[in-house]
VOPA-411444 format. One record per atom (N, C-alpha, C): residue number from 1; atom name; x, y, z. Coordinates in Angstrom, 2 decimals, decimal comma, m for minus. Example, Ala and Ser with C-alpha at 12.3 -4.5 7.8 and 13.67 -1.06 7.14 Angstrom:
2
- 1|N|13,19|m5,69|7,80
- 1|CA|12,30|m4,50|7,80
- 1|C|13,20|m3,30|7,80
- 2|N|12,85|m2,25|7,08
- 2|CA|13,67|m1,06|7,14
- 2|C|12,90|0,03|7,87
***
This chain:
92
- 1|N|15,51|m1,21|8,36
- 1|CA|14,34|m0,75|7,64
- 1|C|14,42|0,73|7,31
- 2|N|15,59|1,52|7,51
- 2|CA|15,77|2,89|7,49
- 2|C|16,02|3,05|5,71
- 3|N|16,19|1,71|5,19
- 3|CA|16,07|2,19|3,52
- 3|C|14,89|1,81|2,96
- 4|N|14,12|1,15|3,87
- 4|CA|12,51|0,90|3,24
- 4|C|12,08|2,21|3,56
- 5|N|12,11|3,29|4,75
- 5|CA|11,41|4,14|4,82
- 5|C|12,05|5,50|4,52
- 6|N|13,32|5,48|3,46
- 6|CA|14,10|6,33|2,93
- 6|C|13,73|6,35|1,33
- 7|N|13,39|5,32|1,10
- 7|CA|12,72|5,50|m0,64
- 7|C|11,33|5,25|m0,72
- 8|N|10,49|4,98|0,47
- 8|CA|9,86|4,69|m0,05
- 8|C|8,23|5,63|0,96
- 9|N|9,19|6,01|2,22
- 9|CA|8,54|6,87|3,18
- 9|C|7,39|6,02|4,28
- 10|N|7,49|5,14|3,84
- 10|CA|6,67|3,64|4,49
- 10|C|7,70|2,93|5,43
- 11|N|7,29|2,55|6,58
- 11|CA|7,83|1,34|7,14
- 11|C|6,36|0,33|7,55
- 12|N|6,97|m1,17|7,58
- 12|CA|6,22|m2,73|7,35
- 12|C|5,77|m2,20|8,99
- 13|N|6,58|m1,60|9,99
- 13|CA|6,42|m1,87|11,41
- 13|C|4,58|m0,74|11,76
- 14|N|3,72|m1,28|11,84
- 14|CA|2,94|m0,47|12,46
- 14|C|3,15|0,58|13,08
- 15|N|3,63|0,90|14,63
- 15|CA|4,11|2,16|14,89
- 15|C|4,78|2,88|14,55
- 16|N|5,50|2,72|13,25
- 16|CA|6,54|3,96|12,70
- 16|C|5,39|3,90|11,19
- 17|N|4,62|4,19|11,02
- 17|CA|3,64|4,07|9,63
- 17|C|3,75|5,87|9,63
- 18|N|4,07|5,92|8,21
- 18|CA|3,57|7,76|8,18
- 18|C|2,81|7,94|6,64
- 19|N|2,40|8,92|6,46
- 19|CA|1,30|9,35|5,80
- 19|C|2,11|9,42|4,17
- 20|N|3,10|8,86|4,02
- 20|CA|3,79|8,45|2,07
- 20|C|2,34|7,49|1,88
- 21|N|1,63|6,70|2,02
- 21|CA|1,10|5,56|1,52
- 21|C|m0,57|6,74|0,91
- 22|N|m1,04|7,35|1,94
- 22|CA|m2,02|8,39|1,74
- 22|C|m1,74|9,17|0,40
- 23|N|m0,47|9,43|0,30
- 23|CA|0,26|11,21|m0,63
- 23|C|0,27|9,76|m1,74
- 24|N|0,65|8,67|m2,01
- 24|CA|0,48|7,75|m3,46
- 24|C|m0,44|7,41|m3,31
- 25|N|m1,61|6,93|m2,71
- 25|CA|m3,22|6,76|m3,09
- 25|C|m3,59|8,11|m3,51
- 26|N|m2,85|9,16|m2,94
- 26|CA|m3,86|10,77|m3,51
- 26|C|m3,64|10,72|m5,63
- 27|N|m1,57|10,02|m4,95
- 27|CA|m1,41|10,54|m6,82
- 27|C|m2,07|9,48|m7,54
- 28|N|m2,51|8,29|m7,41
- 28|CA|m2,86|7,39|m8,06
- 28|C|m4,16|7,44|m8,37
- 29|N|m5,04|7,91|m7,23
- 29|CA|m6,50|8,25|m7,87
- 29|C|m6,16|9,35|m8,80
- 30|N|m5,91|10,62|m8,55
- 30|CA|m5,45|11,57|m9,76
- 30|C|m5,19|10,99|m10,98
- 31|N|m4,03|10,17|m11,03
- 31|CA|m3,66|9,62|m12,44
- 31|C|m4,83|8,97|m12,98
- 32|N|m5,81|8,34|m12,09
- 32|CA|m6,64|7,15|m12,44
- 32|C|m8,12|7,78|m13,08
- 33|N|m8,42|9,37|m12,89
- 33|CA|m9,40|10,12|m12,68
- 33|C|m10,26|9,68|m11,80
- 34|N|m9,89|9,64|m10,44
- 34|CA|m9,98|9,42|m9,38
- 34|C|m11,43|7,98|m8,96
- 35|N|m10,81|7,17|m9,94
- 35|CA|m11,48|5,84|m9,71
- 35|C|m11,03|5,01|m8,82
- 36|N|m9,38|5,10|m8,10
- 36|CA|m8,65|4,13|m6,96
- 36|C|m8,90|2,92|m7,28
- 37|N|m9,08|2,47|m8,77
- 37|CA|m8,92|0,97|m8,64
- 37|C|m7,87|0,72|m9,88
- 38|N|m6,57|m0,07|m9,78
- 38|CA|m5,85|0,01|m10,93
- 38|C|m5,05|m0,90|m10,89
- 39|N|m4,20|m1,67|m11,98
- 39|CA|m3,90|m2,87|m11,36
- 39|C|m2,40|m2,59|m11,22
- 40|N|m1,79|m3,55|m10,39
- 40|CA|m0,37|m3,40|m9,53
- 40|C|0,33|m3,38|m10,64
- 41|N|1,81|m3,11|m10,75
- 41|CA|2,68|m3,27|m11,78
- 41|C|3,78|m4,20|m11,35
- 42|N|3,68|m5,22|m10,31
- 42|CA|4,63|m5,59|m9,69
- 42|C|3,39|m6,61|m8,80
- 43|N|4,75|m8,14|m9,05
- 43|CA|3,27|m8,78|m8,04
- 43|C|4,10|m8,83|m6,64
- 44|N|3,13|m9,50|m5,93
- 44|CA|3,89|m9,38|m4,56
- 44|C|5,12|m9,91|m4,34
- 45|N|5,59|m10,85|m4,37
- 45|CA|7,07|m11,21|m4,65
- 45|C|7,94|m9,75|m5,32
- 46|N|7,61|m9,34|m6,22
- 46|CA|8,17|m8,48|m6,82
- 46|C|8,59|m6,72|m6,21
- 47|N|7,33|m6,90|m5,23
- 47|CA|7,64|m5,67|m4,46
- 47|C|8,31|m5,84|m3,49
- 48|N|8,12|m7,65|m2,75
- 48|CA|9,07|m7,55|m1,33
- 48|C|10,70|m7,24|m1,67
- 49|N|11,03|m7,98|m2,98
- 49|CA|12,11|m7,79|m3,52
- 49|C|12,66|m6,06|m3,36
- 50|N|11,90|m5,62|m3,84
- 50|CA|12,06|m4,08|m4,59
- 50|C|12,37|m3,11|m2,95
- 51|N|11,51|m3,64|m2,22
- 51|CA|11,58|m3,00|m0,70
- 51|C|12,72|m4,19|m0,09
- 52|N|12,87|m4,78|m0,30
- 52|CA|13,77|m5,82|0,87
- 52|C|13,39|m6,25|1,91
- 53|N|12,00|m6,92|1,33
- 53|CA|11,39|m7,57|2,28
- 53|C|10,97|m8,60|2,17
- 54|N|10,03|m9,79|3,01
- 54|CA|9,71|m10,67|2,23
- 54|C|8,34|m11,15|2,08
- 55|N|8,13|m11,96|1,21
- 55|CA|7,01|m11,98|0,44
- 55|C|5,84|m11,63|1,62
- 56|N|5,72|m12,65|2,73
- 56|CA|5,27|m12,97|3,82
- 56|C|4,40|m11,44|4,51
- 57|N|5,98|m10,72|4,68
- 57|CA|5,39|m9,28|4,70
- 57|C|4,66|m8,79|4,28
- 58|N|5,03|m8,62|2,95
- 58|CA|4,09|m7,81|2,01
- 58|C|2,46|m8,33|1,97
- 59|N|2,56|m9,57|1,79
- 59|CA|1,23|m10,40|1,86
- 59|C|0,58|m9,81|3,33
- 60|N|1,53|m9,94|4,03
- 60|CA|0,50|m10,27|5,70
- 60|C|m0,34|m8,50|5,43
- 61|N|0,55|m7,18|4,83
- 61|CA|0,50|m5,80|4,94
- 61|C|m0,99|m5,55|3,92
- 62|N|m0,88|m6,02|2,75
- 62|CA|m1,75|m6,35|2,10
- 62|C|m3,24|m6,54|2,41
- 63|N|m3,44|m7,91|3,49
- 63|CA|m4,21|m8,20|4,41
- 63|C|m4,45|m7,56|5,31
- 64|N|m3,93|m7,18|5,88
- 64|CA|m4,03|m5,71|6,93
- 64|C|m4,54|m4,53|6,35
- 65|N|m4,43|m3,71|5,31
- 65|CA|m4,81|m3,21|4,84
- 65|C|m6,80|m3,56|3,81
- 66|N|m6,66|m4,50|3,73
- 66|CA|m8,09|m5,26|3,20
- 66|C|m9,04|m5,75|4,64
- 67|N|m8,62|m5,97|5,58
- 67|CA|m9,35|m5,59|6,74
- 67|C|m9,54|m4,87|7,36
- 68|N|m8,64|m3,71|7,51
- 68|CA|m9,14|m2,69|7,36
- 68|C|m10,14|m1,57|6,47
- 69|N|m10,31|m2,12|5,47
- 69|CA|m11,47|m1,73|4,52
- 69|C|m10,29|m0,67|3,14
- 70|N|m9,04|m0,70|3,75
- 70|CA|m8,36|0,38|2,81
- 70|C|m7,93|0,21|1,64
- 71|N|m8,08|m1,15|1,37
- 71|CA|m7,82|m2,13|0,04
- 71|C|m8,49|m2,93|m0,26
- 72|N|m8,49|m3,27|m1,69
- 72|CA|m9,69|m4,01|m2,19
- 72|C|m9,19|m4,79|m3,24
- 73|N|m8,94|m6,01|m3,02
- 73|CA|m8,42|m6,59|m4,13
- 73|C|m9,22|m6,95|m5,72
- 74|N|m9,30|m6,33|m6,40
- 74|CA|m10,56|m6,88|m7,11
- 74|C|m10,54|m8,43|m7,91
- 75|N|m9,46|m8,46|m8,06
- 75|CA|m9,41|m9,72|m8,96
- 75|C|m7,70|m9,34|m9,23
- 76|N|m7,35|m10,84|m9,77
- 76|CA|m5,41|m10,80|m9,82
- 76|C|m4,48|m9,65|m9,31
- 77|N|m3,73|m9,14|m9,77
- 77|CA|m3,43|m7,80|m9,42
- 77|C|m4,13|m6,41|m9,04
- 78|N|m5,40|m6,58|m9,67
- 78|CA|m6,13|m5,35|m9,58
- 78|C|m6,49|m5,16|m8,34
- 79|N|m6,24|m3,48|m7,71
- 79|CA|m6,53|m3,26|m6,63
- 79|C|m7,57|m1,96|m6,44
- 80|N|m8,55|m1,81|m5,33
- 80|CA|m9,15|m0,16|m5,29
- 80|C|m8,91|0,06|m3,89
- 81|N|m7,80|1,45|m4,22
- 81|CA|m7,83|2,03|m2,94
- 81|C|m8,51|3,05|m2,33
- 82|N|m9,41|2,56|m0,69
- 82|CA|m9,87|3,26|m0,25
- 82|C|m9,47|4,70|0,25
- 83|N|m9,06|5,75|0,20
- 83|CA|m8,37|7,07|0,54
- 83|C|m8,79|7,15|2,17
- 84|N|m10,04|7,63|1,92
- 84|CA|m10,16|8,02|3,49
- 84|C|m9,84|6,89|4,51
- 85|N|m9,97|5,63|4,00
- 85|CA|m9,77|4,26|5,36
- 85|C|m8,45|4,68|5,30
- 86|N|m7,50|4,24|3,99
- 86|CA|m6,38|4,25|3,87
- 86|C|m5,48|5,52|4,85
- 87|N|m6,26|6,55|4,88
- 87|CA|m5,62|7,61|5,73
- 87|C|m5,46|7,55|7,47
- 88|N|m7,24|6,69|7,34
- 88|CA|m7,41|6,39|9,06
- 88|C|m6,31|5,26|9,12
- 89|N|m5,98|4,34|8,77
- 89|CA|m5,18|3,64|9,09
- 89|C|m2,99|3,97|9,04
- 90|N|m3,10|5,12|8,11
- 90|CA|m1,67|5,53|8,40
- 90|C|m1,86|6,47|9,79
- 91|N|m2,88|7,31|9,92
- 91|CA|m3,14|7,57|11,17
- 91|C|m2,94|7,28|12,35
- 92|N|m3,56|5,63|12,41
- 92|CA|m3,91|5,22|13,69
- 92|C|m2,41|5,02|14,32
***
């Protein structure tokens, strides 16, 4: 997983989580004029691919993140990300 968290500053493993996922919700609200809701460019299959992971992952991370309150799926791809949850949870 040292090339998932070499391009991408993320690792899937809970205790190695660091604050890359916070620094792209910061640039994405920016780009978005800070609305955090925008839709994916890549569906999930498409990202486990892209990270080398599998779907399963990404899905279960997804979910983890939406119970935690830090994601919001709105409908198909479209997502709004929460910043401040999103931060408590690279945090925790």
């Amino acid at each position: 997983m040292d090339l998932l968290k070499t391009r991408t500053g993320i690792s899937p493993t809970p205790d190695r989580r660091q604050s890359r996922p916070t620094e792209a919700g910061e640039e994405v609200d920016e780009r978005l004029g800070g609305t955090g809701t925008f839709a994916l460019p890549m569906t999930r299959r498409d990202i486990a691919d892209h990270l080398g992971l599998t779907i399963e992952t990404v899905s279960r991370t997804f979910s983890q993140l939406e119970e935690a309150s830090a994601l919001h799926r709105v409908g198909g791809r479209h997502v709004s990300l929460r910043r401040a949850r999103l931060r408590r949870v690279v945090e925790d």
